[in-house]
C-alpha positions in Angstrom: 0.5 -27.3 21.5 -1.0 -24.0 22.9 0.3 -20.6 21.0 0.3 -17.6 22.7 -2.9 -15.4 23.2 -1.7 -12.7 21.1 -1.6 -15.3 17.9 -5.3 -15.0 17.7 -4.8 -11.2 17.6 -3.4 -11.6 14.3 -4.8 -10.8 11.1 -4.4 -11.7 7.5 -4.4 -9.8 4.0 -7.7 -12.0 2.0 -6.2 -10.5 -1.1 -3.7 -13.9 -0.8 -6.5 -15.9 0.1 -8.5 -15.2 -3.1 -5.1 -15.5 -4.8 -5.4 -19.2 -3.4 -8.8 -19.2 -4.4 -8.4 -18.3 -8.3 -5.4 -20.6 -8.8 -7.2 -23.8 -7.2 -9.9 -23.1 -9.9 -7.9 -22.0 -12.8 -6.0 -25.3 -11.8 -9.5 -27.1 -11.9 -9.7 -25.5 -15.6 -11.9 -22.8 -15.0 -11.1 -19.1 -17.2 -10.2 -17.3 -14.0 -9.7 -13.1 -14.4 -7.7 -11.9 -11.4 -8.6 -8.3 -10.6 -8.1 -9.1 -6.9 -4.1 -8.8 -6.5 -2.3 -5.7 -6.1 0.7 -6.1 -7.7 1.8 -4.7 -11.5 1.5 -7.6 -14.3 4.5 -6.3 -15.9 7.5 -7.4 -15.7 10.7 -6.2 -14.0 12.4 -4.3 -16.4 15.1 -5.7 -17.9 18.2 -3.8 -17.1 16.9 -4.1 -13.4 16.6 -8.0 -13.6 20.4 -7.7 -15.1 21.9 -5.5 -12.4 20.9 -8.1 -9.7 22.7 -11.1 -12.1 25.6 -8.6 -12.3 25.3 -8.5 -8.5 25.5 -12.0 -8.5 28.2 -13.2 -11.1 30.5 -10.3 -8.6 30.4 -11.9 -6.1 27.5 -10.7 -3.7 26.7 -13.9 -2.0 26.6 -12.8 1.8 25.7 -10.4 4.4 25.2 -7.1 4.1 24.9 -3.9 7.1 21.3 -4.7 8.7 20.5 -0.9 7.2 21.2 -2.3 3.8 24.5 -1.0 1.5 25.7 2.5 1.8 25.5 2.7 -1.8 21.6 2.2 -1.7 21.1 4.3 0.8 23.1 7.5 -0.9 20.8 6.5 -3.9 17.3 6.6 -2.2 18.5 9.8 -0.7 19.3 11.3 -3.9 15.5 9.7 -5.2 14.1 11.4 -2.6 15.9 14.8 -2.9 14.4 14.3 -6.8 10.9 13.4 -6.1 10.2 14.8 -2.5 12.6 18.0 -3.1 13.8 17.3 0.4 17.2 16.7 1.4 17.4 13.7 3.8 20.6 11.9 5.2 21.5 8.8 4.3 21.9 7.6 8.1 17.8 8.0 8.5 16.9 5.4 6.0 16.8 1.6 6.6 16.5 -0.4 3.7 14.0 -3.2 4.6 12.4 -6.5 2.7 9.4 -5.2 1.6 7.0 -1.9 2.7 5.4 -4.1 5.2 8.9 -3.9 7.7 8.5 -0.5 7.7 4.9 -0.7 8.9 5.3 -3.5 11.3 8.9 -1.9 13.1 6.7 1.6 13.5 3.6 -0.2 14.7 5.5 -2.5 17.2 7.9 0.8 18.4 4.4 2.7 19.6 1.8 -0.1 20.2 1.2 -1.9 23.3 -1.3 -1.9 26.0 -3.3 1.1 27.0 -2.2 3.0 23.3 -4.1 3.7 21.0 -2.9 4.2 17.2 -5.1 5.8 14.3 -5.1 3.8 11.0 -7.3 4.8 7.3 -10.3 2.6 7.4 -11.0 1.1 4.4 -7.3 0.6 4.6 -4.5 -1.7 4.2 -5.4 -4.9 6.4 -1.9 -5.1 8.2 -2.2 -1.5 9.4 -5.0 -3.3 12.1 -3.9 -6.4 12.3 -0.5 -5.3 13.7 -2.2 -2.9 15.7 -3.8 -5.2 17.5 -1.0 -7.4 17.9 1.0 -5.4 19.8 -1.9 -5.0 22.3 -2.5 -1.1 21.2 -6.0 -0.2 20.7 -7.0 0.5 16.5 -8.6 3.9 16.1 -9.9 3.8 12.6 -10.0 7.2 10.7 -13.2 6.8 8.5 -12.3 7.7 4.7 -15.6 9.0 2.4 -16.4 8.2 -0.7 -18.1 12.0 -0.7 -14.7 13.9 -1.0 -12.7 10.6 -3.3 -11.6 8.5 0.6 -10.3 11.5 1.6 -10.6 12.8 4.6 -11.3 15.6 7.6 -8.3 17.0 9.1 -10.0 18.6 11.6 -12.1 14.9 12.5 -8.6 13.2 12.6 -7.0 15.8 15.3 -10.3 15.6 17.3 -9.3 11.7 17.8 -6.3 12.4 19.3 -6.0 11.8 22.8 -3.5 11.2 25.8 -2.8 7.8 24.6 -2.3 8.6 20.5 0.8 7.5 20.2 1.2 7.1 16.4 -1.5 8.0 13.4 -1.0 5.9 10.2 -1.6 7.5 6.9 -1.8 6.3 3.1 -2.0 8.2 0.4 -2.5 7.4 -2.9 -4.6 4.5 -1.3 -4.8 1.2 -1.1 -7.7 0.0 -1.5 -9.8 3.0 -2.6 -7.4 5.1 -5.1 -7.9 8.0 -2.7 -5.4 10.9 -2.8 -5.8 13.2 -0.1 -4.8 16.7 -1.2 -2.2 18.8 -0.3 -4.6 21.4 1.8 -5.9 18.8 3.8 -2.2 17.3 5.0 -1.0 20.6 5.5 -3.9 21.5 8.2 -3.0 17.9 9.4 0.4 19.0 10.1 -0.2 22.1 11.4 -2.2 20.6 13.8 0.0 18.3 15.2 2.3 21.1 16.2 0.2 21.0 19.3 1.3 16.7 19.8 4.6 16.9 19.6 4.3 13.3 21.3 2.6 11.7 18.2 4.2 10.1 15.6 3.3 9.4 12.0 4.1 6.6 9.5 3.4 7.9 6.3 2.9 5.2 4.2 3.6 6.8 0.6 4.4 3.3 -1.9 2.0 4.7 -4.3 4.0 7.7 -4.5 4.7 7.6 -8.2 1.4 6.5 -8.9 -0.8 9.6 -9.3 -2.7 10.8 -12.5 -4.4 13.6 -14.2 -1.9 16.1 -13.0 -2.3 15.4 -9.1 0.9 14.3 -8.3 1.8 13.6 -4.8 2.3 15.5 -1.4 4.7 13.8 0.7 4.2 14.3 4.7 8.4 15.1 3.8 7.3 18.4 2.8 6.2 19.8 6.0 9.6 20.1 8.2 8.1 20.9 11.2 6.8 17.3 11.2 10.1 15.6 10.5 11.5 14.9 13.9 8.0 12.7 14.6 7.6 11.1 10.7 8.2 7.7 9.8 7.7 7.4 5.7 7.1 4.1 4.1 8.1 3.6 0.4 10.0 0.6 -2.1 10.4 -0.5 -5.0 7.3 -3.2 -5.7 4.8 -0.9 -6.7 7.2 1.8 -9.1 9.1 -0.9 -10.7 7.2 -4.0 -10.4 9.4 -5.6 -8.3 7.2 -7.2 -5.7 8.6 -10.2 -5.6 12.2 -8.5 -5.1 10.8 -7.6 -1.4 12.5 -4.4 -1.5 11.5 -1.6 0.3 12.8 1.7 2.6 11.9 3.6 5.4 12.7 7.0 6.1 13.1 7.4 10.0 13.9 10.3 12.7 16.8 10.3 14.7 15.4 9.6 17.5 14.0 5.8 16.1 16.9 4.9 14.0 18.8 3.0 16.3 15.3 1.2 17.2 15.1 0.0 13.7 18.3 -1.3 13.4 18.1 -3.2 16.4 14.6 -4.5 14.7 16.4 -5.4 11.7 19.4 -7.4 13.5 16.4 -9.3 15.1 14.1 -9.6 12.4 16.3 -10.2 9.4 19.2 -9.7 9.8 19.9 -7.7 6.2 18.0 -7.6 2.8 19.0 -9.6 0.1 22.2 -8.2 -1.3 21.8 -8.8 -4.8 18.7 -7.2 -4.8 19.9 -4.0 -3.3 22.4 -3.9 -6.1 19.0 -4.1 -8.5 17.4 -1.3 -6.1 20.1 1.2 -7.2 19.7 0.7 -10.6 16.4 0.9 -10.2 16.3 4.4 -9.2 19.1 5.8 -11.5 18.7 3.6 -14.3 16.0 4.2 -17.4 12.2 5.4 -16.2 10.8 5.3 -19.4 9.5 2.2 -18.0 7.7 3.3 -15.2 6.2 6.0 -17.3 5.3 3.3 -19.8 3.6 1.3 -17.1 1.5 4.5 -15.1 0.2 5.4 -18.9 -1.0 2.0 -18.9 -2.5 1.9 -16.1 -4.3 5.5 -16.6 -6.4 3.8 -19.8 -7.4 0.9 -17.7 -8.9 3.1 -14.9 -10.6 5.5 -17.6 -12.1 2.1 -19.0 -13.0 0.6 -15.7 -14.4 3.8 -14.0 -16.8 4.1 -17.2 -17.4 0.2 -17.0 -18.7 0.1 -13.3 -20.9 3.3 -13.6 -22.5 1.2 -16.3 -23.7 -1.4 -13.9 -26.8 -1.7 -12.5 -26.6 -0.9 -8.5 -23.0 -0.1 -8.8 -21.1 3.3 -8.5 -17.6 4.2 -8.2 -15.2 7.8 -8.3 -12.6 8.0 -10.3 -9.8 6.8 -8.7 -7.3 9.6 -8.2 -4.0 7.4 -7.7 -2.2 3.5 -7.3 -3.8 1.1 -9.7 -7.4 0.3 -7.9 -10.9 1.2 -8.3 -13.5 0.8 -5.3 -16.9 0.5 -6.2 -20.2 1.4 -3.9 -21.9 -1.8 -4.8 -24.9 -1.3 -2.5 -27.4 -1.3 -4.8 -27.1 -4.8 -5.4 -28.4 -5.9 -2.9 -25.4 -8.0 -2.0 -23.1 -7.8 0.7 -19.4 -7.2 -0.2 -18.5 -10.8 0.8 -21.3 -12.1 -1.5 -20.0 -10.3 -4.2 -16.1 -11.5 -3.8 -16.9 -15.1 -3.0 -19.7 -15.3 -5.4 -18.5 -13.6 -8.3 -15.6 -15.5 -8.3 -16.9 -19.0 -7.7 -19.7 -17.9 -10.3 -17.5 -16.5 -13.3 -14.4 -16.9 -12.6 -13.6 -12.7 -11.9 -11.7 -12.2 -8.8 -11.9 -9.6 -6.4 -11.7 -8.4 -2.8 -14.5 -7.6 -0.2 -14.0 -3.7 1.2 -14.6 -5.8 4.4 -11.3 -7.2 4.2 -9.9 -3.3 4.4 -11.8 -2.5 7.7 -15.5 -2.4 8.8 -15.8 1.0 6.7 -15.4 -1.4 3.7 -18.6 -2.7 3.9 -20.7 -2.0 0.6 -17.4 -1.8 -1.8 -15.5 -3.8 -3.8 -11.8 -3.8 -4.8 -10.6 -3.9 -8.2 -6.9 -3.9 -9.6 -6.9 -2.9 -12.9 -3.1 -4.1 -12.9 -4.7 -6.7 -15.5 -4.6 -6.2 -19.6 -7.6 -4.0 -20.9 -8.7 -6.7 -22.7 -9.1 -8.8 -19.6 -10.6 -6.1 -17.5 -13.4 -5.5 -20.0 -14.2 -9.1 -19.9 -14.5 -9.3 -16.3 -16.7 -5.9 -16.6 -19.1 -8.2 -18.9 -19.0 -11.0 -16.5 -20.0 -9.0 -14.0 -22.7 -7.4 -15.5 -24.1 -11.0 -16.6 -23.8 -11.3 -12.7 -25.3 -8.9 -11.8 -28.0 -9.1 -14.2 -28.4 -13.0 -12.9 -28.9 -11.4 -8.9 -31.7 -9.1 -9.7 
């Protein structure tokens, strides 16, 4: 049976593949560390878990608007007036099965032949895998390691041209940790007074995730922008919920009724009792969250100082979500060499920069979502590596 052409357009995330990867050989016996999936390794918390059983035991077994509750979206309004300080109407958001619906409605809105949409590069593989799906043409904007995967407002307006039709942004980053300060967005969105014809998708599900004091500039924050801004956020990252698929976009007026449509299409609605676990979620405790982030702030202190230490290996301090991105050219390997062979090797998983773009080459992705005690015993194993190669 012969797919259509476009089906060979499509890409993949490898950090699933490796996933695959580790559990075959942790199944084989092998002491497997998994620093290659970007998910939290804590738990839902608890009164979360209980509101969607409450949800349950009352009674909500069936479908839901394809926007998601009213009561949700009231709440992630609120959320946002809270954490953005930005008042937004209810109406704009969609509440969506994961972050990923977000990206993949506003990609497949904008891209098809003869368009061309900007994406980060290193960056999240679906950004360019949907891209090119659609038919649209992937312009990559090139993030450097010289200002923390940052990057040039001025570079990024000089790649628009007449057939820019939407420019993709991520910040905190996945993979590199990036944060791209508030100066730089705001000359971004200054700029793009002059395209009123570009959108943006401003992918922000690492929003809560910042450290040493950065905090986080949401795109929200420049109103000028808001008739052509998408944002992307959810509730995996903040409340390790990834399994939950729960996530939220934030859309113009213009494109709402797009969405929807998408969503009748698509998915009809998002699982109701997990909506029910959404709100609670956002108004219930956060001591949790702030429990997990100062967790994750000693693991990236420990594995910043940890890969500096290796021979051939550099890496900046990662400014926000919960991954480092080493510059392991002075090893010698490739990026691939180091995933594949690293793992098969001793047993430490982690994910080629390749598999974030063609920038990615020369870097590895870690998630230091793993215990300390685990992440310093995959920094030993790779030195022992390391020390093998040379």
């Amino acid at each position: 049976m012969a797919v259509s052409e476009k089906m060979s357009r499509l890409g993949t995330e490898t950090a699933f593949d490796v996933l695959a990867r580790a559990n075959a050989l942790a199944a084989t016996g092998k002491d497997v560390i998994n620093l290659g999936i970007g998910q939290p390794d804590f738990p839902t918390p608890t009164n979360i878990v209980e509101a969607g059983i409450k949800a349950l035991r009352d009674g909500h077994h069936g479908y839901t608007a394809a926007n998601g509750i009213p009561e949700l979206r009231e709440t992630v309004a609120a959320d946002i007036e809270k954490y953005r300080d930005v008042t937004v109407s209810p109406d704009n958001i969609i509440v969506v099965p994961g972050g990923k619906v977000t990206m993949a409605f506003a990609i497949e809105m904008f891209g098809e032949d003869g368009a061309e949409i900007m994406y980060p590069n290193p960056g999240f593989p679906i950004y360019e895998s949907m891209i090119r799906f659609t038919g649209a043409t992937p312009v990559p904007i090139r993030l450097n390691e010289e200002t923390g995967f940052s990057f040039d407002a001025e570079t990024v307006l000089s790649q628009i041209t007449d057939r820019t039709r939407l420019i993709i942004l991520n910040t905190p980053a996945n993979p590199t940790g990036g944060v791209v300060g508030a100066a730089e967005l705001e000359k971004l969105a200054e700029g793009l007074k002059r395209h009123l014809d570009v959108y943006v998708l401003s992918d922000e599900i690492y929003s809560r995730m910042t450290y040493d004091g950065e905090g986080h500039t949401s795109m929200l924050g420049f109103e000028k922008l808001r008739d052509q801004l998408i944002v992307l956020d959810g509730w995996s990252k903040t409340y390790a919920m990834t399994g939950w698929r729960m996530g939220w976009g934030l859309w113009p007026d213009s494109l709402v009724p797009h969405a929807q449509r998408l969503c009748v299409n698509y998915h009809s609605c998002v699982n109701a009792s997990a909506q029910y676990a959404g709100i609670e979620a956002l108004v219930g405790d956060q001591s949790p969250v702030d429990e997990m982030m100062a967790a994750f702030d000693e693991r990236r202190k420990i594995i910043h100082v940890r890969l500096n230490a290796l021979p051939g290996v550099s890496c900046v301090l990662p400014k926000g979500a919960f991954y480092a991105f080493p510059n392991i050219t002075g090893t010698g390997l490739s990026a691939k060499e180091v995933q594949d062979q690293l793992l098969n090797e001793k047993g430490v998983a982690a994910i080629a920069g390749t598999s974030f773009g063609a920038e990615g080459e020369g870097y590895v992705r870690f998630s230091y979502a793993n215990s300390t005690e685990n992440i310093e015993q995959a920094m030993d194993r790779f030195h022992e590596f390391l020390l093998e190669k040379g």
